[in-house]
C-alpha positions, 0 to 999 in steps of 0.5 A, a space after each residue: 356863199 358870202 356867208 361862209 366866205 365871211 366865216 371862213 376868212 374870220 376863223 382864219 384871221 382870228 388863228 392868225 391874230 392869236 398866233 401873232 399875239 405871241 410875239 412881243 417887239 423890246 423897245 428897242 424896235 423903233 431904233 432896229 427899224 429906223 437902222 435898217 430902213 436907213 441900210 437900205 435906203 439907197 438900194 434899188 429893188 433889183 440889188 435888194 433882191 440880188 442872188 448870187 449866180 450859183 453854179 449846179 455844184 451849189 445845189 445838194 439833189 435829196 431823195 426821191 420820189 421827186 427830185 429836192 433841191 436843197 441851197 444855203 439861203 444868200 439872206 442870213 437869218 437867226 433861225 438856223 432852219 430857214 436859212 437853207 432854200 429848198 425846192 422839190 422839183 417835179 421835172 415831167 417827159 420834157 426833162 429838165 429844158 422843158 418850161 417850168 411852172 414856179 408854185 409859190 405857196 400861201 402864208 401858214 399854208 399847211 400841206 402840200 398835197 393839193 400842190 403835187 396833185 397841180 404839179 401832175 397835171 402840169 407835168 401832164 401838159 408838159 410843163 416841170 414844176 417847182 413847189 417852193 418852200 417859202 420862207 418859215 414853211 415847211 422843211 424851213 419851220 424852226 422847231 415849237 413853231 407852227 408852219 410859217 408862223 414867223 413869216 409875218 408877225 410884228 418884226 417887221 424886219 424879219 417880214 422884209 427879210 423872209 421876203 427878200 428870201 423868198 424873192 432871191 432864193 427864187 431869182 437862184 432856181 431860175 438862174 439854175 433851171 436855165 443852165 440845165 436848158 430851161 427859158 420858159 418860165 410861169 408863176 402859180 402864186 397864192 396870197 403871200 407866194 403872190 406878194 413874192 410872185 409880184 415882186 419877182 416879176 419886177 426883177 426878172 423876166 422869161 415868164 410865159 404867163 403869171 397867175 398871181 391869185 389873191 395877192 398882198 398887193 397894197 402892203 399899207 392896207 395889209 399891216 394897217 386895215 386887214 382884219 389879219 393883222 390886228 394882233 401885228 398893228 397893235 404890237 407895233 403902235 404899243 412900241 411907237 411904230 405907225 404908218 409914217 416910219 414903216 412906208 418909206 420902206 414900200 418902194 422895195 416891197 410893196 408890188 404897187 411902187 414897181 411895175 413888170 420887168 418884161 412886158 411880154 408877160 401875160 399876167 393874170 390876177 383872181 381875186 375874191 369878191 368876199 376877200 377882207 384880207 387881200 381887197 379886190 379894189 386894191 387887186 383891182 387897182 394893180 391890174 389898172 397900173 400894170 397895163 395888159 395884164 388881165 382881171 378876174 374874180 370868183 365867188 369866195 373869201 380870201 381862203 378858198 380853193 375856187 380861184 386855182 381851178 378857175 385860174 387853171 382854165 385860163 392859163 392851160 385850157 380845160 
């Protein structure tokens, strides 16, 4: 299993490092970076992630066969495709007051199928599900783009602001889902969905349960060591950027400097003992810090389906 655990995550980093490879930071980065980590230096992680409370009015219901949920984004990017939230929502018998379960997505995750098949079987358990559309995926995929290729690259602020996306856009849904009568929530995140899923948790509460597998936990880790960023650290130190200028920034988004907003929430972490790219010591070492939550792993890289199923039997039984 190692063996093809390795092969499969080597293959996947190195489509990763090719796809950053095309796209150069001006030298004008360093001065970009240092203005807006200055920006927001006095912000606490709750008004980094503030959401307007929009009303039901906000939200334009696109077609079926499942309910759509289309918003404008309240972060403002240059790419006019991803500035509109969108989320497709499969409410089960228990309408819309019944307790939701929010899927949040890997990076360049390429199809949803295997989502819609996991939000039938918790609509089955009478859950609703949400499959969100993470910052650069899917409907929010510019144009001669591959799906989330600009969602981690060099640009190092974008990154920031596609998470600050993804974390506000979310805190909006459920600010929604609880006007239509919902107060029970759960997180089934994967990798990037799990850095967001993390830092949600330390901004919001009502959750039941959160599932974060193989989540970007330790960001230091993620641009400096991971055999996924190769390609991004070398862009970043060609233009003069390294590790001091980039940290002061992890307080606001980096899942090891917070901690769970509600402590009542079970919270569950999987990851890959083959895993180069989200280490199980750093997965590990989150769960040591958030006291209660609980840790497991299983036999596979960082991409790989056997997490989700284990991670089924723990959360909703066999």
């Amino acid at each position: 299993m190692s063996k093809w655990a390795a092969l499969s995550d080597w293959t996947m980093c190195a489509l990763m490092n090719a796809i950053q490879a095309r796209h150069r930071l001006t030298l004008q980065a360093p001065r970009d970076l240092r203005l807006y980590l200055e920006t927001n230096r006095g912000l606490s992680r709750d008004e980094y992630f503030a959401a307007a409370r929009a009303s039901p009015n906000d939200y334009a219901l696109l077609a079926q066969p499942h309910t759509r949920l289309r918003w404008l984004s309240p972060i403002v990017t240059p790419w006019a495709d991803n500035n509109h939230a969108h989320v497709d929502y499969y409410v089960g018998p228990g309408g819309p007051a019944a307790p939701t379960v929010l899927m949040l997505h890997a990076l360049m995750s390429a199809s949803d199928i295997g989502y819609r098949r996991w939000a039938a079987k918790f609509n089955a358990r009478g859950w609703n599900a949400c499959f969100l559309h993470l910052p650069y995926h899917y409907s929010r995929k510019p144009a001669w783009r591959l799906n989330g290729e600009l969602a981690i690259t060099a640009d190092l602020i974008r990154n920031a602001e596609a998470l600050r996306q993804g974390v506000s856009e979310t805190r909006q849904l459920m600010n929604l889902l609880r006007g239509h009568g919902c107060t029970e929530f759960a997180l089934w995140a994967t990798s990037y969905g799990g850095w967001i899923g993390a830092l949600l948790l330390s901004v919001e509460s009502g959750f039941r349960w959160a599932g974060l597998m193989a989540p970007i936990v330790d960001v230091g880790h993620a641009i400096w060591q991971s055999p996924a960023a190769a390609s991004l650290r070398r862009e970043l130190r060609r233009v003069g950027i390294d590790e001091a200028q980039v940290a002061p920034h992890f307080r606001l988004v980096a899942p090891r400097e917070g901690r769970p907003l509600d402590p009542a929430t079970r919270i569950i972490f999987c990851a890959g003992d083959h895993d180069r790219v989200a280490e199980a010591a750093d997965i590990e070492a989150l769960h040591r810090d958030w006291t209660g939550s609980e840790y497991f792993t299983v036999s596979q890289g960082h991409f790989g389906y056997t997490m989700m199923r284990e991670m089924w039997e723990r959360t909703m039984g066999s």
